[in-house]
DRENTORKOL-3810 file (N, C-alpha, C; in nm, 4 decimals):
REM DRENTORKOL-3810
@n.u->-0.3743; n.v->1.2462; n.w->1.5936; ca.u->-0.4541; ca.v->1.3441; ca.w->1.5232; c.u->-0.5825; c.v->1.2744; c.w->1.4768
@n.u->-0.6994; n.v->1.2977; n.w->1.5182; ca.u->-0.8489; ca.v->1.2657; ca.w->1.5039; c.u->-0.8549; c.v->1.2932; c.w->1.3110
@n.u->-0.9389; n.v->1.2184; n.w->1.2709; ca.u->-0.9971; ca.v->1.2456; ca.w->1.1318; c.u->-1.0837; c.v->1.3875; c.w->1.1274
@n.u->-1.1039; n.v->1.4278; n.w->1.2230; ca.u->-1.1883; ca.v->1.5500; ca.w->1.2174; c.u->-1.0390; c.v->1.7174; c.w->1.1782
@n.u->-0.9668; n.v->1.6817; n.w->1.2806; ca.u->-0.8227; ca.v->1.7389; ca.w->1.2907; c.u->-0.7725; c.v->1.7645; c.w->1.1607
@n.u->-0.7561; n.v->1.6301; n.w->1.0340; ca.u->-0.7304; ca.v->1.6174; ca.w->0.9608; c.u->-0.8198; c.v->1.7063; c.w->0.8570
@n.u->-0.9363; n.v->1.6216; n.w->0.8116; ca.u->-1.0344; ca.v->1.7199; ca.w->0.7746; c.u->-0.9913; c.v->1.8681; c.w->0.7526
@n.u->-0.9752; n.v->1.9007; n.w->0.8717; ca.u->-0.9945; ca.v->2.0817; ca.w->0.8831; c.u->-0.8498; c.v->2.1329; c.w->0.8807
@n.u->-0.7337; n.v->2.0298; n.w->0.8737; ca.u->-0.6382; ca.v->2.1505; ca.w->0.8436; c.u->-0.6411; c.v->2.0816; c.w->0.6633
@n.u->-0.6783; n.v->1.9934; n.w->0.5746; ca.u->-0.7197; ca.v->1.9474; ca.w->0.4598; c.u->-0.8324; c.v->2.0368; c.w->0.4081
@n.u->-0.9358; n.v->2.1244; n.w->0.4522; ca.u->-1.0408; ca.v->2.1295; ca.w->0.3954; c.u->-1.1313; c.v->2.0222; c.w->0.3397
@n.u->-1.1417; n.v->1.9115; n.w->0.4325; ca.u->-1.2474; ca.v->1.8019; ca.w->0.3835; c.u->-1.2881; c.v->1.7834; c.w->0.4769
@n.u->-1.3960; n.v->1.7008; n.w->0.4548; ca.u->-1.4583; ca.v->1.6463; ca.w->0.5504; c.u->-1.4061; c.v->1.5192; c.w->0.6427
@n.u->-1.4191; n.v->1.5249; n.w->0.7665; ca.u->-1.3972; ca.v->1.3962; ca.w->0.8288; c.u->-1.4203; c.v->1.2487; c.w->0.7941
@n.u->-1.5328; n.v->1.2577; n.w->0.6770; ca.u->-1.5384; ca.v->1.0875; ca.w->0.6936; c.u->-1.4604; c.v->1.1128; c.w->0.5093
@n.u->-1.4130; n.v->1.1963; n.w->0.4691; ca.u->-1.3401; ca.v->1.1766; ca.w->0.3405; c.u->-1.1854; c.v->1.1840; c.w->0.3719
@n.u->-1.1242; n.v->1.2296; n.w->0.4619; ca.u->-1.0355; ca.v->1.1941; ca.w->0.5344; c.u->-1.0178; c.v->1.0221; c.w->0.5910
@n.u->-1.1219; n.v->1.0062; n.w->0.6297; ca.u->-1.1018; ca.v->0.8503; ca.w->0.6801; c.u->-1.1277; c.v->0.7604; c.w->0.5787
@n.u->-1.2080; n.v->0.7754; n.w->0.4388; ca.u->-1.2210; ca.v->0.7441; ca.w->0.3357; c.u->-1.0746; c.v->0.7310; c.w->0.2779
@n.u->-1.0133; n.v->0.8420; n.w->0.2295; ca.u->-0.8386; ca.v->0.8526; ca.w->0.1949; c.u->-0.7423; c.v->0.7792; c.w->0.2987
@n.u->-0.7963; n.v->0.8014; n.w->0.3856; ca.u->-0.6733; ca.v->0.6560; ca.w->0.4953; c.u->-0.7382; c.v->0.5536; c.w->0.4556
@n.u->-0.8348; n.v->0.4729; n.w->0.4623; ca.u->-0.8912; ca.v->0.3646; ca.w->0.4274; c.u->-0.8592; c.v->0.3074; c.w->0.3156
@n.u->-0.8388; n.v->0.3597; n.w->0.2102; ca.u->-0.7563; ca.v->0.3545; ca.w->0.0727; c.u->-0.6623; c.v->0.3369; c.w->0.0831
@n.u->-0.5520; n.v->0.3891; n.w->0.1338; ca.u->-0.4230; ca.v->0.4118; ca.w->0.1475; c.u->-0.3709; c.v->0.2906; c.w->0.2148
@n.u->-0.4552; n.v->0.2620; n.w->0.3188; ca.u->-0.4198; ca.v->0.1159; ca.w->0.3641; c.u->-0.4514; c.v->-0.0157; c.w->0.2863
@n.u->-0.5938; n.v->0.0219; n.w->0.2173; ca.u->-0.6044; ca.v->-0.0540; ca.w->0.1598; c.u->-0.5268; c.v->-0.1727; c.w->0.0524
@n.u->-0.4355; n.v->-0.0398; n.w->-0.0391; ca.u->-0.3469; ca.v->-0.0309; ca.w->-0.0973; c.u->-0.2030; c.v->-0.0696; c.w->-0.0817
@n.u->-0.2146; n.v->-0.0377; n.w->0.0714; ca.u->-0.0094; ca.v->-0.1038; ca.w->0.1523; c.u->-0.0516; c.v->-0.2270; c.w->0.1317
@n.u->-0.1634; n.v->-0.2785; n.w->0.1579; ca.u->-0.2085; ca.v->-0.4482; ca.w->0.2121; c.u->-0.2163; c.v->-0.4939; c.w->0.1035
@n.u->-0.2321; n.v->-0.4464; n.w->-0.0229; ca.u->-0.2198; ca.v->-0.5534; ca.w->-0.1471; c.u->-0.1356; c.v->-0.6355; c.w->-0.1865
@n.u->-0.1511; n.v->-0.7597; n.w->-0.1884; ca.u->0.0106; ca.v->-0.9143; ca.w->-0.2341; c.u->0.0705; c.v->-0.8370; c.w->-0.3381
@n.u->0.0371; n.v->-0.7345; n.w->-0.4298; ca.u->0.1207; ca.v->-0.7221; ca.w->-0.5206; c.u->0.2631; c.v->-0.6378; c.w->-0.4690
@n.u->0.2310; n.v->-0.5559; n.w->-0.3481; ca.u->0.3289; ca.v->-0.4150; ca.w->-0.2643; c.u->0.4404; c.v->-0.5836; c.w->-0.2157
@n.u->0.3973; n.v->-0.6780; n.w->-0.1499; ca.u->0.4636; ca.v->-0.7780; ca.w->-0.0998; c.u->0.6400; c.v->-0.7862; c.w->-0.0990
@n.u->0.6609; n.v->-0.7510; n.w->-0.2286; ca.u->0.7995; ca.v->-0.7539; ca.w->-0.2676; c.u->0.8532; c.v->-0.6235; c.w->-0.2173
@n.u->0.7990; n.v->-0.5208; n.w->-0.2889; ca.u->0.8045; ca.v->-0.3695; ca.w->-0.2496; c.u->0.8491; c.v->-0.3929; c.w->-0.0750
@n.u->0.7590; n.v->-0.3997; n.w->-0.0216; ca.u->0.7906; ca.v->-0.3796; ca.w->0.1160; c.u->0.8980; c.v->-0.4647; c.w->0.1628
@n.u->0.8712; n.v->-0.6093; n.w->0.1407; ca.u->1.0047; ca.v->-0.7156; ca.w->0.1965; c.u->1.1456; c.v->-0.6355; c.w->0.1332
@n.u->1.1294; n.v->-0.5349; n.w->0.0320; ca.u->1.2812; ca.v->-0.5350; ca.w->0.0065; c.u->1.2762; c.v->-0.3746; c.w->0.0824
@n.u->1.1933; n.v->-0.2948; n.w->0.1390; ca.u->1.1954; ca.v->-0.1543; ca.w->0.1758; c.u->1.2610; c.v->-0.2205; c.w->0.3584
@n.u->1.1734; n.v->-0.3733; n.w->0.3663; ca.u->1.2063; ca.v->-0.3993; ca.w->0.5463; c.u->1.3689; c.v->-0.4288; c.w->0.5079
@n.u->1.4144; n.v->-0.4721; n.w->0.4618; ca.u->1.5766; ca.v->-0.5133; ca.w->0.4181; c.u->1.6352; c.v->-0.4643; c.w->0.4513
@n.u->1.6249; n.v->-0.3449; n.w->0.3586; ca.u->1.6732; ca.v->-0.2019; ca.w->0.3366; c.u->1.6997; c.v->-0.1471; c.w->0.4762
@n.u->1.6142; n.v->-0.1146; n.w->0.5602; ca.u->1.6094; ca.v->-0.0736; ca.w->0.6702; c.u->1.6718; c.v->-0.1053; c.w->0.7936
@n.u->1.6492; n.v->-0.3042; n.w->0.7920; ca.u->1.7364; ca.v->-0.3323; ca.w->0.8802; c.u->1.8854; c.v->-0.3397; c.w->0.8302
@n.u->1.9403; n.v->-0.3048; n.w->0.7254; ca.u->2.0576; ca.v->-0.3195; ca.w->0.7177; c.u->2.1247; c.v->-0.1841; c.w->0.7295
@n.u->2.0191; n.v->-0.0954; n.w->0.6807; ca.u->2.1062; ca.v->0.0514; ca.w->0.7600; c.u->2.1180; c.v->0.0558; c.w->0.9494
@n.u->1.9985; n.v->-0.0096; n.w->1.0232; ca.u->1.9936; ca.v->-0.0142; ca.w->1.1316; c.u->2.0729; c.v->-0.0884; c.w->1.2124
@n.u->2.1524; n.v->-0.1797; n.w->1.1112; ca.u->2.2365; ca.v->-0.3033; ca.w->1.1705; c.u->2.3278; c.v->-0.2202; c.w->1.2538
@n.u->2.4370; n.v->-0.2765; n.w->1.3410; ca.u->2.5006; ca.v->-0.2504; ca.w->1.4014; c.u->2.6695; c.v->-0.2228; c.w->1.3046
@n.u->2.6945; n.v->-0.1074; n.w->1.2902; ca.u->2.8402; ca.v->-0.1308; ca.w->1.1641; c.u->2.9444; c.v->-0.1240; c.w->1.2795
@n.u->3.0224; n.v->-0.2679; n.w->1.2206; ca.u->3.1687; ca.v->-0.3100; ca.w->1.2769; c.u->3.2693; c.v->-0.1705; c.w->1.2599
@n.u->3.3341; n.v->-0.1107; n.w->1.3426; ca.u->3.3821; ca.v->-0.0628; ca.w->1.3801; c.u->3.5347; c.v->-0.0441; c.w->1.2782
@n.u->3.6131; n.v->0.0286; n.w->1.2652; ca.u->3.7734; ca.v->0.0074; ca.w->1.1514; c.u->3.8736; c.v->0.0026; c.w->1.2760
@n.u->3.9083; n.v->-0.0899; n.w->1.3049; ca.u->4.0297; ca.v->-0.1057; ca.w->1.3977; c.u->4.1231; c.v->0.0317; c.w->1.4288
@n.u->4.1398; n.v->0.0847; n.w->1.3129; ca.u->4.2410; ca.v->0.2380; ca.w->1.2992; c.u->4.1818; c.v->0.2944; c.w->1.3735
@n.u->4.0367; n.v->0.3477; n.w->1.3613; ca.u->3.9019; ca.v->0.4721; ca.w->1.4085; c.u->3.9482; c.v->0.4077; c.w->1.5809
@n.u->3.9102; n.v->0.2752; n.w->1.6529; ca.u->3.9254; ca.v->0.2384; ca.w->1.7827; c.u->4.0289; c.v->0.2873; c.w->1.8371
@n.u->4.1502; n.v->0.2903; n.w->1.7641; ca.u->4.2466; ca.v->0.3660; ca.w->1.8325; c.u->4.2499; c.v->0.5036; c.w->1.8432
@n.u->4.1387; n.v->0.5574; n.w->1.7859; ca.u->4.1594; ca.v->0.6715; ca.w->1.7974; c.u->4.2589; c.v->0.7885; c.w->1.6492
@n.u->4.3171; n.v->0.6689; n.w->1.5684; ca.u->4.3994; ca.v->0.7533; ca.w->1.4659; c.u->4.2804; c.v->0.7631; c.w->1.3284
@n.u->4.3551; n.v->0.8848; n.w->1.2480; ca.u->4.2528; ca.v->0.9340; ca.w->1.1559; c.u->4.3343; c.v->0.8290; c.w->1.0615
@n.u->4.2332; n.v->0.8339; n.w->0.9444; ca.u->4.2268; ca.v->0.7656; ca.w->0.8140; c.u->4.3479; c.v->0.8437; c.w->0.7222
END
């Protein structure tokens, strides 16, 4: 989606659209987010991890 795209379903202008992303990034990139994010990447790969399986479930019997 173009900044112009944005703009017009926003009612702003294109370069105040790219102004508000420009910020916004600005802002992820600050050392202070550092922690914030290292513990949001954590987070993520440990839901994404691979979960070991319950021996019972492999056979096929319920809990």
């Amino acid at each position: 989606m173009s900044f112009e795209e944005i703009g017009k379903a926003l009612n702003i202008s294109p370069s105040r659209a790219y102004e508000i992303y420009s910020n916004a990034l600005r802002k992820l990139r600050h050392p202070r987010n550092l922690k914030k994010w290292q513990r949001i990447l954590e987070d993520l790969a440990e839901i994404n991890k691979p979960q070991e399986k319950d021996s019972n479930t492999e056979r096929g019997e319920k809990l």
